[in-house]
Backbone as XML, in Angstrom:
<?xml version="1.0"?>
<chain id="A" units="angstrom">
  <residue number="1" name="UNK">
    <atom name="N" x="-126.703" y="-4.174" z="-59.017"/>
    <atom name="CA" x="-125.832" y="-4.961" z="-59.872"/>
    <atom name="C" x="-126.672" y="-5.978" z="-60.639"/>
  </residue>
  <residue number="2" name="UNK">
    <atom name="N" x="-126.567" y="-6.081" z="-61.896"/>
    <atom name="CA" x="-126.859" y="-7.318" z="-62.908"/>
    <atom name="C" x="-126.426" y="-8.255" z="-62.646"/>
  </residue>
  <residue number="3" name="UNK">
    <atom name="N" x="-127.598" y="-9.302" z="-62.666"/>
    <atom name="CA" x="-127.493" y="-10.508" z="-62.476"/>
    <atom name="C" x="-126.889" y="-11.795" z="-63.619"/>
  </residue>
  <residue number="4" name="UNK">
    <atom name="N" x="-126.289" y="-12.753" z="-63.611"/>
    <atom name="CA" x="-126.347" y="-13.683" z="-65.029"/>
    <atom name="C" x="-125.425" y="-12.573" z="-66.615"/>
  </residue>
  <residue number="5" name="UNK">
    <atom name="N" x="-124.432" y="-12.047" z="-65.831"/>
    <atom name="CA" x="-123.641" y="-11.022" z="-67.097"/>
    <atom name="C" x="-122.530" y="-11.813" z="-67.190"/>
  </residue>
  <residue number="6" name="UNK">
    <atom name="N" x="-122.167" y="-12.074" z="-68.797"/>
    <atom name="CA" x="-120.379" y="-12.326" z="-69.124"/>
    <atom name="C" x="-119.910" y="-10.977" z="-69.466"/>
  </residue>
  <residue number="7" name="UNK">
    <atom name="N" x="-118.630" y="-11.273" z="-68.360"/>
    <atom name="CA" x="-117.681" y="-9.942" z="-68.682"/>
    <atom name="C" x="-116.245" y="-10.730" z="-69.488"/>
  </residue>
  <residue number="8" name="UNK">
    <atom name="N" x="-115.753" y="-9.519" z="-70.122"/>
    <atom name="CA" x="-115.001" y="-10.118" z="-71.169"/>
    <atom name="C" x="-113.536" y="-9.431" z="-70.988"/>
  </residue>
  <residue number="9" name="UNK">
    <atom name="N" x="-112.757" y="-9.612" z="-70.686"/>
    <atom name="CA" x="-111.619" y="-8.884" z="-70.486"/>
    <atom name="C" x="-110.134" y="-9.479" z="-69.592"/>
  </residue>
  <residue number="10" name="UNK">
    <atom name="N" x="-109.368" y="-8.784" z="-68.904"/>
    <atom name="CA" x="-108.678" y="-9.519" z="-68.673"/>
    <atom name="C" x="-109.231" y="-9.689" z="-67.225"/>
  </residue>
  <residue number="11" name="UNK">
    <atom name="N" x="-109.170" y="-11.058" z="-66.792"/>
    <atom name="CA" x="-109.682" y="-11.266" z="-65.283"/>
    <atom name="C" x="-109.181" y="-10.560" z="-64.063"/>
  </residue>
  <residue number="12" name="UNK">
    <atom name="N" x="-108.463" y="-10.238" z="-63.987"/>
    <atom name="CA" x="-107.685" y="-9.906" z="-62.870"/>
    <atom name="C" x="-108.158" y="-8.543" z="-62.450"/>
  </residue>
  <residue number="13" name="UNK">
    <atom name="N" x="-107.795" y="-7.962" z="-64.006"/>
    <atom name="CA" x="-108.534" y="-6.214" z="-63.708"/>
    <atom name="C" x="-110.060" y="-6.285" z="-63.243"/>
  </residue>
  <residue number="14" name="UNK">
    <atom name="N" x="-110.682" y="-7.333" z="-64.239"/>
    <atom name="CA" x="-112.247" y="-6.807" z="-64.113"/>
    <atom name="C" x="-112.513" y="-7.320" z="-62.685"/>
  </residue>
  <residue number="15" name="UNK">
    <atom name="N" x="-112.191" y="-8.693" z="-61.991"/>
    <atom name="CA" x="-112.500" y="-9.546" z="-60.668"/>
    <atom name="C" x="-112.220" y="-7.526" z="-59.863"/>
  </residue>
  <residue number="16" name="UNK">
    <atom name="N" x="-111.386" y="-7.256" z="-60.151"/>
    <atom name="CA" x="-111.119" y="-5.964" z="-58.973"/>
    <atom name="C" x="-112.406" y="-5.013" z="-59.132"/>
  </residue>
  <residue number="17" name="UNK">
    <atom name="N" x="-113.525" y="-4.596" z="-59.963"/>
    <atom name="CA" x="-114.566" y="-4.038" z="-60.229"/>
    <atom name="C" x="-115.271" y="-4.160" z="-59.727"/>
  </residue>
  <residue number="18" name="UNK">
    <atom name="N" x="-115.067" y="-5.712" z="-59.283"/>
    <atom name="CA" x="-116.618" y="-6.231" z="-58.683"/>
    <atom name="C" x="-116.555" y="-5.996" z="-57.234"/>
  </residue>
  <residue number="19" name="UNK">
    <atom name="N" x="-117.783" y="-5.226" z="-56.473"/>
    <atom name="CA" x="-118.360" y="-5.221" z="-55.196"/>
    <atom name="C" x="-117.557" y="-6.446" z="-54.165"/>
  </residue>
  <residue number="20" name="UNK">
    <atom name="N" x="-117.374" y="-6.309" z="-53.170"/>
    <atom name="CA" x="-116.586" y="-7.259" z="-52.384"/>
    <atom name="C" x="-117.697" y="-8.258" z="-52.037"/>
  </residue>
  <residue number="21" name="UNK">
    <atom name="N" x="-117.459" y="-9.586" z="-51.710"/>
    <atom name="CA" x="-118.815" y="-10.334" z="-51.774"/>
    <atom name="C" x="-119.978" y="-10.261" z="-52.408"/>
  </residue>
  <residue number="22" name="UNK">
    <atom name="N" x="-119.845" y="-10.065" z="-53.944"/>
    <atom name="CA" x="-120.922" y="-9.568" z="-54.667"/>
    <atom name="C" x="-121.062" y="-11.160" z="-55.865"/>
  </residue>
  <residue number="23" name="UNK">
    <atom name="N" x="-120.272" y="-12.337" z="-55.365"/>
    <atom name="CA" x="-120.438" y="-12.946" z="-56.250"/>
    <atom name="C" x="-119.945" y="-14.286" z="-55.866"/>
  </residue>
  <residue number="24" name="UNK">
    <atom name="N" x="-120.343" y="-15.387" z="-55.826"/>
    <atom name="CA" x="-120.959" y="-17.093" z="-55.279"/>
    <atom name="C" x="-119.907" y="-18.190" z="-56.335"/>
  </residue>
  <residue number="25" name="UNK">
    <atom name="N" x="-119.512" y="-17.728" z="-57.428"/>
    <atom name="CA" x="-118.618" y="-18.430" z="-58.504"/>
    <atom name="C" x="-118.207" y="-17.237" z="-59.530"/>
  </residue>
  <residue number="26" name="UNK">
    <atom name="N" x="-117.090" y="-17.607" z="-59.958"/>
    <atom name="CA" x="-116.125" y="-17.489" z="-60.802"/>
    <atom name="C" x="-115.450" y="-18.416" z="-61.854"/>
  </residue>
  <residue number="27" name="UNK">
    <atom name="N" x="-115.913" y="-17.978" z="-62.768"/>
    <atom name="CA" x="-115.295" y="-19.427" z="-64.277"/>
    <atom name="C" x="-114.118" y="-18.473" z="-65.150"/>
  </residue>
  <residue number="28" name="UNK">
    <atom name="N" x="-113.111" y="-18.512" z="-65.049"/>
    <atom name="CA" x="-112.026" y="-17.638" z="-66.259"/>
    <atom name="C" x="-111.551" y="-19.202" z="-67.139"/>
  </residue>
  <residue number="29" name="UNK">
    <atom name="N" x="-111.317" y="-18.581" z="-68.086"/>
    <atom name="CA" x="-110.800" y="-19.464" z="-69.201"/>
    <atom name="C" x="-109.569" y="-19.136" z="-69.752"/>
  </residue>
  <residue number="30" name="UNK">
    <atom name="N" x="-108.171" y="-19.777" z="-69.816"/>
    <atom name="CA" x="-107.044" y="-19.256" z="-70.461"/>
    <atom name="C" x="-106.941" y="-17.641" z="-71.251"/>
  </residue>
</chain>
């Protein structure tokens, strides 16, 4: 997995993509 990537989409779907414990923070914006 890539490190330091913006994903762009709707959060909910993409957060479900990601590896389970594959990630330390999360920032979504309206």
């Amino acid at each position: 997995m890539k490190t330091n990537v913006i994903i762009q989409g709707n959060a909910l779907e993409e957060l479900k993509k990601l590896p389970e414990k594959s990630i330390n923070m999360c920032m979504t914006s309206p």
